[in-house]
C-alpha positions in Angstrom: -25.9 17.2 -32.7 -27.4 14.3 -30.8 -23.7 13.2 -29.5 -23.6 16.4 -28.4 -26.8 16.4 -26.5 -25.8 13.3 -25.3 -22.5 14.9 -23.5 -24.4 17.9 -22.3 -27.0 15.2 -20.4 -24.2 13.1 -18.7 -22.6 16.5 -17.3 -25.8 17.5 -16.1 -26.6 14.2 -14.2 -25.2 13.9 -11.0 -22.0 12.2 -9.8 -22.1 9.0 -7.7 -20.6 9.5 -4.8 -17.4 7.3 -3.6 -19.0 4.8 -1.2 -17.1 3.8 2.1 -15.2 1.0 0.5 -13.7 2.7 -2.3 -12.9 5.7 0.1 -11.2 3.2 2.1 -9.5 1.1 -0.8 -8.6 4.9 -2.5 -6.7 6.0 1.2 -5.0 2.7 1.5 -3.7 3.0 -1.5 -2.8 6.7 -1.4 -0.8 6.3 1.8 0.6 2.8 0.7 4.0 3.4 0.7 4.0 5.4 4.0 4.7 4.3 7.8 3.9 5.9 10.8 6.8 6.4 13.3 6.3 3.0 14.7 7.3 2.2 11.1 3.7 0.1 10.9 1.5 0.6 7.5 -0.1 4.0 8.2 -2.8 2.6 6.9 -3.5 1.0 10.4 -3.9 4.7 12.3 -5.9 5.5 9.0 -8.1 2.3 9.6 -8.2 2.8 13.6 -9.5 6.4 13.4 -12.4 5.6 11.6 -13.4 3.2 13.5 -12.9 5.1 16.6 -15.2 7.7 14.7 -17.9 5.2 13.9 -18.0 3.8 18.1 -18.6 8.0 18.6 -21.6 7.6 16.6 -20.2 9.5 14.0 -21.9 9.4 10.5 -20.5 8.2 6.7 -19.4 11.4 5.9 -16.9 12.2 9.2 -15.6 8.1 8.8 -15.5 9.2 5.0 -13.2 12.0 6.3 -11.0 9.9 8.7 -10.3 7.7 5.9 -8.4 10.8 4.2 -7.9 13.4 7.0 -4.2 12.7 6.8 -4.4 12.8 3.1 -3.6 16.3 2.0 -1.1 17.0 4.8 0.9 14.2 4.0 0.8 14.7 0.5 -0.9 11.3 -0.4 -3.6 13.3 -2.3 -3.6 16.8 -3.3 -5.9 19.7 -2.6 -7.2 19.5 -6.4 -7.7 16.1 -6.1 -10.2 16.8 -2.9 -11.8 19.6 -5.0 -12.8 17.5 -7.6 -13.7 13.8 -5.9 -17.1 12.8 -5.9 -17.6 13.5 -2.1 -19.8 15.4 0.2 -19.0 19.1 0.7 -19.4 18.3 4.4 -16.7 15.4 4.4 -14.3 18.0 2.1 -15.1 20.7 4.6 -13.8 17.8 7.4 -10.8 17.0 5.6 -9.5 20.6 5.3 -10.2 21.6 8.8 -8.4 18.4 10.0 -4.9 19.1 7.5 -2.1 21.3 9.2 -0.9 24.1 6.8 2.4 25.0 6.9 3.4 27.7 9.3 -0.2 27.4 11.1 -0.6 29.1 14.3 -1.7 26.3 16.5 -4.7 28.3 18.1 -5.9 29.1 14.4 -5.9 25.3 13.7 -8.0 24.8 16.7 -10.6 27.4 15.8 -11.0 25.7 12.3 -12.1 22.5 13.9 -14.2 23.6 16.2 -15.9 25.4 13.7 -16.3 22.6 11.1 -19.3 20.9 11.8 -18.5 17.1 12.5 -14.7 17.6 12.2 -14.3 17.5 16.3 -15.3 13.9 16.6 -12.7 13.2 14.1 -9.7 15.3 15.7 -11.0 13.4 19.1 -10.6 9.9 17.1 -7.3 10.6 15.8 -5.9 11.9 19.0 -7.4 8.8 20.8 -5.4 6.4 18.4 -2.3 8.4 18.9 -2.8 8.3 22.7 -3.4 4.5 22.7 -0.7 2.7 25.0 -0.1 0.0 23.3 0.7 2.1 19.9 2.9 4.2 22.4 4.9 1.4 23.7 5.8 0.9 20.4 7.9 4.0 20.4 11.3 5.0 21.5 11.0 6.9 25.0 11.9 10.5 23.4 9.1 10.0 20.9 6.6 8.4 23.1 6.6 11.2 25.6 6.4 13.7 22.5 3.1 12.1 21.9 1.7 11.7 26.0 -0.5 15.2 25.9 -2.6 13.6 22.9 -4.7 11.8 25.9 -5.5 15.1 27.6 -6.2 16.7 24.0 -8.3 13.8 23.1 -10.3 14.3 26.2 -10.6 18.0 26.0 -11.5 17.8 22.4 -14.3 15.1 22.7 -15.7 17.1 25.7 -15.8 20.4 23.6 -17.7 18.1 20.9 -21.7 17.6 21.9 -21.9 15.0 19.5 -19.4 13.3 21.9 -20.4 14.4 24.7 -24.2 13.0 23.8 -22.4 9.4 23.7 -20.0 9.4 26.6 -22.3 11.2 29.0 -24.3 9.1 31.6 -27.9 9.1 30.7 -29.0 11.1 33.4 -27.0 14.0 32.4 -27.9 13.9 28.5 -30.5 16.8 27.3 -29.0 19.2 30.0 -28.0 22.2 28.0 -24.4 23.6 28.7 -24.1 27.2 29.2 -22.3 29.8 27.2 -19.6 30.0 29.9 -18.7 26.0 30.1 -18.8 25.7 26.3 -16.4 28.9 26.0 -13.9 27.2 29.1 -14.0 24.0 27.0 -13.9 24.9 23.9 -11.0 27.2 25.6 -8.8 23.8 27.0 -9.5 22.1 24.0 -7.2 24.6 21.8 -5.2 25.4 24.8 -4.4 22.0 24.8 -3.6 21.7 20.6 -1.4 25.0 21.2 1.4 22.2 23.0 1.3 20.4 19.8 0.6 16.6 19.0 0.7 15.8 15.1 -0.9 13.0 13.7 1.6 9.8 13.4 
């Protein structure tokens, strides 16, 4: 009886959540054995987009979910495996909105993110590291251009995001409130833009 009791009290306690370290040392390992088309660790885009989240200001649960964004889509990790980790619903909720299913219609992968809190500033992250020239120099010429529009998408997409636009607009300009109209034409351009296609390395 009292082992028993003792069972029902550790399921009831709450679960520790995975800290940023082990998220990091858990992706690393996950995607260990995989290279991006530069045929680098992909652990280095990995590693670059969260840092490019954390510069946007972006909190431990979207760097959480750059860590693993490529994760599920890859097949480092499984869905399941998302389900049941000891992570914020908010950094699941990330994750998921950031992984390409197959068959997707491009605009419907577009109107997932924007409407993932937080997952924006991700997407605009991981676009930025794919745009990067000297990662594209890297690249045959046929595959290089493939990967060109990821600039304009990474612009469009952090402009659609007001958590980047809070950071990358001049001061005088922050605290103006953007009309319906300019959100819809942004948030219009930024899925236009993820219609031509640019998939994460």
């Amino acid at each position: 009886m009292e082992r028993q009791q003792q069972r029902q009290q550790q399921r009831q306690q709450p679960r520790r959540r995975l800290s940023l370290t082990e998220v990091e040392a858990l992706a690393r390992d996950a995607h260990a054995t995989q290279t991006d088309k530069a045929g680098r660790p992909y652990a280095e885009h990995l590693a670059a987009v969260a840092e490019g989240v954390r510069v946007r200001g972006g909190d431990d649960e979207q760097i959480a979910a750059a860590w693993l964004h490529d994760a599920i889509e890859d097949a480092a990790l499984t869905e399941q495996w998302l389900a049941d980790a000891p992570l914020t619903a908010r950094t699941k909720q990330i994750v998921l909105a950031l992984t390409k299913r197959p068959g997707e219609n491009p605009r419907g992968y577009a109107d997932r993110i924007l409407a993932t809190p937080g997952a924006t500033l991700v997407k605009t992250a991981d676009l930025a590291h794919n745009a990067d020239p000297a990662r594209l120099a890297a690249l045959d010429e046929p595959t290089r251009w493939g990967y060109l529009p990821a600039r304009a998408q990474s612009r469009a997409w952090g402009t659609a995001d007001p958590q980047v636009r809070g950071d990358a607009r001049p001061a005088r300009t922050r605290g103006r409130r953007m009309t319906n109209g300019a959100r819809t034409q942004l948030h219009s351009r930024a899925k236009r833009l993820a219609m031509r296609g640019s998939r994460a390395w």
